[in-house]
C-alpha positions as CSV (number, residue, x, y, z in Angstrom):
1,X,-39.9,-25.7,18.1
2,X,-38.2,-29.2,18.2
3,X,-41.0,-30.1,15.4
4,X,-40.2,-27.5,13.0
5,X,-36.2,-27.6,13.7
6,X,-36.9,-31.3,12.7
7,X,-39.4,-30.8,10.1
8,X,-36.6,-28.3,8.0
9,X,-33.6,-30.9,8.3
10,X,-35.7,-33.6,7.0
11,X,-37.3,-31.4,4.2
12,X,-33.0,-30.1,3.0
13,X,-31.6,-33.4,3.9
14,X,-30.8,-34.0,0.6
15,X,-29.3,-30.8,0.1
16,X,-26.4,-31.4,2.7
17,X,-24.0,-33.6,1.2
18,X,-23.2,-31.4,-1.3
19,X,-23.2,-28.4,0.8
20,X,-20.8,-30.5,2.7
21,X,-18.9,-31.2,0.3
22,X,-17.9,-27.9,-1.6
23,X,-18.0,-26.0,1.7
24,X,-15.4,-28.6,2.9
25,X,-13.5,-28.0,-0.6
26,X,-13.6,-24.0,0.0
27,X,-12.2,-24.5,3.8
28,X,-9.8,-26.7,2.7
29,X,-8.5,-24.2,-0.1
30,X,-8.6,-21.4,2.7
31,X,-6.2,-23.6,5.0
32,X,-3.6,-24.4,2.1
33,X,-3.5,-20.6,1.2
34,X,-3.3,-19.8,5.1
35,X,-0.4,-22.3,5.6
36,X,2.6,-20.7,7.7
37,X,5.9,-21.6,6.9
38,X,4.8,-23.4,3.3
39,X,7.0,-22.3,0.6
40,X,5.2,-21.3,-2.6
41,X,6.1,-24.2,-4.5
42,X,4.3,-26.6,-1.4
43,X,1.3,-24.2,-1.7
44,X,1.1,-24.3,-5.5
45,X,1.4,-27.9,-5.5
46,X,-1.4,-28.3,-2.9
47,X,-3.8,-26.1,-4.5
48,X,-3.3,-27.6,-7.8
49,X,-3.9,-30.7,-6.5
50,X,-7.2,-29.8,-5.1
51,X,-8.1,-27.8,-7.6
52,X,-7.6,-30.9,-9.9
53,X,-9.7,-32.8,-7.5
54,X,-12.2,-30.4,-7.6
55,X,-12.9,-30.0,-11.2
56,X,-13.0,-34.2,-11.2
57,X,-15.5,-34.3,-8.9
58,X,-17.4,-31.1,-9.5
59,X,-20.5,-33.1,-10.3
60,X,-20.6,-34.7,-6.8
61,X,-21.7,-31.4,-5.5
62,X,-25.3,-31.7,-7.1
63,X,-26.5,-28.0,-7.5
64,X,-23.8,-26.5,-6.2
65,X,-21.7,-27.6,-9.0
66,X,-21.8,-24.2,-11.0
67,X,-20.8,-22.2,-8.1
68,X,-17.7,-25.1,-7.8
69,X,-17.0,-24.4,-11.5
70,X,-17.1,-20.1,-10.5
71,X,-14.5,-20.8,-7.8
72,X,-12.7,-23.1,-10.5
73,X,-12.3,-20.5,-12.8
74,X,-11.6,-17.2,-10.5
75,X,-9.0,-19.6,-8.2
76,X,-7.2,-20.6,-11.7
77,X,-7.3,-16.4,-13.0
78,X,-5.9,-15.6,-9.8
79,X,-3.0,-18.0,-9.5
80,X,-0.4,-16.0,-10.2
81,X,-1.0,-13.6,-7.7
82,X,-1.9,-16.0,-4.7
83,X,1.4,-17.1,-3.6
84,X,3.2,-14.0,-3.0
85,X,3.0,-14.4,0.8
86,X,4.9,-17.8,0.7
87,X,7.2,-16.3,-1.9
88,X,8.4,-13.3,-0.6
89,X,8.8,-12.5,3.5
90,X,7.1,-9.7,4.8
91,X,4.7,-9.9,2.3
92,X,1.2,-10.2,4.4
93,X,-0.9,-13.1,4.2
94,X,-4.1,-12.1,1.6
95,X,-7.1,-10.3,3.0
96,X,-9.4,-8.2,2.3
97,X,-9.3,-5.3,4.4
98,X,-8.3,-3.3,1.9
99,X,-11.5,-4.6,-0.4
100,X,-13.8,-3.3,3.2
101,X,-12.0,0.1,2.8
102,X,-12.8,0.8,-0.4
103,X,-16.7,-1.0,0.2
104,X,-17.0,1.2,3.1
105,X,-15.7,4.6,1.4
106,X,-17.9,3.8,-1.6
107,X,-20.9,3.2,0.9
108,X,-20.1,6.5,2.6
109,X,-20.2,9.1,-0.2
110,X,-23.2,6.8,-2.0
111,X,-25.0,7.8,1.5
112,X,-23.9,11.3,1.1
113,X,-24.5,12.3,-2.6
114,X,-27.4,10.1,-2.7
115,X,-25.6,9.0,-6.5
116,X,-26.0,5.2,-7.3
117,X,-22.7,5.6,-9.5
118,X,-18.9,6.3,-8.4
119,X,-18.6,9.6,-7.8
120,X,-16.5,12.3,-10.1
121,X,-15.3,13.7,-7.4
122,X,-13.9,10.4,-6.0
123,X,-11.5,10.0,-9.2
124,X,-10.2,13.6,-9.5
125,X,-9.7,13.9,-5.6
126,X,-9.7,10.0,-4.4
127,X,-5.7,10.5,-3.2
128,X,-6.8,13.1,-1.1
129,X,-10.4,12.0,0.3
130,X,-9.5,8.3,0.6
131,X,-6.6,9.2,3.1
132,X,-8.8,12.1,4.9
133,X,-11.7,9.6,5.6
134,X,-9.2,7.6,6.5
135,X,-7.3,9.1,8.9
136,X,-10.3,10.8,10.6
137,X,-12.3,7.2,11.6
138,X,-8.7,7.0,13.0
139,X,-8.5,10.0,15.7
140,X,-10.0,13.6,15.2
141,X,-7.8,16.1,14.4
142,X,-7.4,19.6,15.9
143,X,-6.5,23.0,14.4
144,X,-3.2,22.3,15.8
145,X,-2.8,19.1,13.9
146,X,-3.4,20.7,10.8
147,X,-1.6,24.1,11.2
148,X,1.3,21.7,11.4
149,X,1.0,20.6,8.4
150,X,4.1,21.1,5.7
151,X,2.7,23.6,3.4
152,X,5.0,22.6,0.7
153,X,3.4,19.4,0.2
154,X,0.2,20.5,0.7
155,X,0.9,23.1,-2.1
156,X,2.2,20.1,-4.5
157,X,-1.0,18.5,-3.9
158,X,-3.3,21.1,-4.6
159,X,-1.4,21.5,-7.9
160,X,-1.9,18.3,-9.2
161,X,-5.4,18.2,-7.9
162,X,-5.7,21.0,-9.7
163,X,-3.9,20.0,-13.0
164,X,-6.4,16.7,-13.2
165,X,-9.3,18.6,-12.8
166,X,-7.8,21.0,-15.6
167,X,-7.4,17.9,-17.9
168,X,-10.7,16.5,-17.5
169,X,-11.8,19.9,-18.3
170,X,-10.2,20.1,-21.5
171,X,-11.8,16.0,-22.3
172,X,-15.4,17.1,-21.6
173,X,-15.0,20.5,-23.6
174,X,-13.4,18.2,-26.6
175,X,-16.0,15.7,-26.2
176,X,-18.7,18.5,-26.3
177,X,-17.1,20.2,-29.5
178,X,-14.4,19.0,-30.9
179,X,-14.3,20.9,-34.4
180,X,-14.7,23.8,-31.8
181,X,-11.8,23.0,-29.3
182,X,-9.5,22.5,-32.3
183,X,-10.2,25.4,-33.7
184,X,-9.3,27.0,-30.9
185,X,-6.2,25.1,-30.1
186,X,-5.4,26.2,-33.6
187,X,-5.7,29.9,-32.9
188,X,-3.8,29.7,-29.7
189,X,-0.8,27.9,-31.9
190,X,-0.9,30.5,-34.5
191,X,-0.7,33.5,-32.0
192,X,1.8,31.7,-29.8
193,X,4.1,31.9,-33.1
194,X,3.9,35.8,-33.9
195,X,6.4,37.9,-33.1
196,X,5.6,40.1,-29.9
């Protein structure tokens, strides 16, 4: 086993200074963005800096230089957006937990529907079934739980469930026909102005 274990560092040896390297960049880049108590100017400033570094040294990193230049590019698009936990307090530091919800929900209903593709379903009713599968990988819920429920609410809900599934209705039907649909939008104009 020794052999082998030997036999694969000395076959990649030259791969590991670069993997050093970049990986040492990337961890370094997690630790200024992870920084308690740096104000977003200090974090800017440090990022920048390695970013700079970074992009002068990209070429040090041997074939791992294109994947430096991708976390060049998407560190630089994001920017703007990475410092709002050192500006603002109470703000959470970035994760992406909410990324793994959204991963996980897609996962669930491509298991279930067996589709390859985001689900119809999902955009018409996603305020609704995000927060149900939600909520039930929290606890289960009893008939009690739910007869408590503020009908009210539930009634506005259903409404504007009911009014986007209306709406993409009416886009399919016009997409399908339009001459058709306008025609009849026409007609229902027309008799709308007639005196009853």
């Amino acid at each position: 086993m020794k052999g082998l274990i030997d036999g694969g560092l000395a076959a990649t040896a030259a791969l590991w200074p670069a993997i050093v390297l970049a990986f040492g960049w990337v961890h370094k880049a997690a630790r200024i963005l992870g920084a308690e108590g740096a104000s977003g100017t200090e974090a800017r400033r440090r990022l920048g800096g390695l970013l700079g570094a970074m992009a002068v040294h990209q070429k040090k990193a041997g074939r791992l230089a294109t994947a430096v230049g991708h976390f060049l590019k998407v560190s630089r698009s994001y920017g703007g957006g990475l410092f709002a936990c050192h500006d603002h307090e109470g703000v959470p530091r970035t994760n992406n937990d909410l990324e793994q919800l959204f991963g996980s929900q897609r996962y669930h209903e491509r298991r279930a529907s067996g589709r390859k593709a985001g689900s119809p379903a999902l955009v018409l009713r996603g305020s609704a079934r995000l927060v149900a599968a939600v909520a039930t990988r929290q606890r289960a819920f009893t008939a009690e739980d739910l007869a408590g429920a503020d009908r009210a609410e539930w009634t506005r809900l259903r409404q504007g469930l009911d009014e986007r599934r209306h709406r993409r209705t009416q886009r399919r039907r016009f997409r399908r026909d339009p001459e058709g649909y306008l025609r009849q939008l026409e007609d229902l104009l027309i008799q709308s102005g007639l005196p009853a």
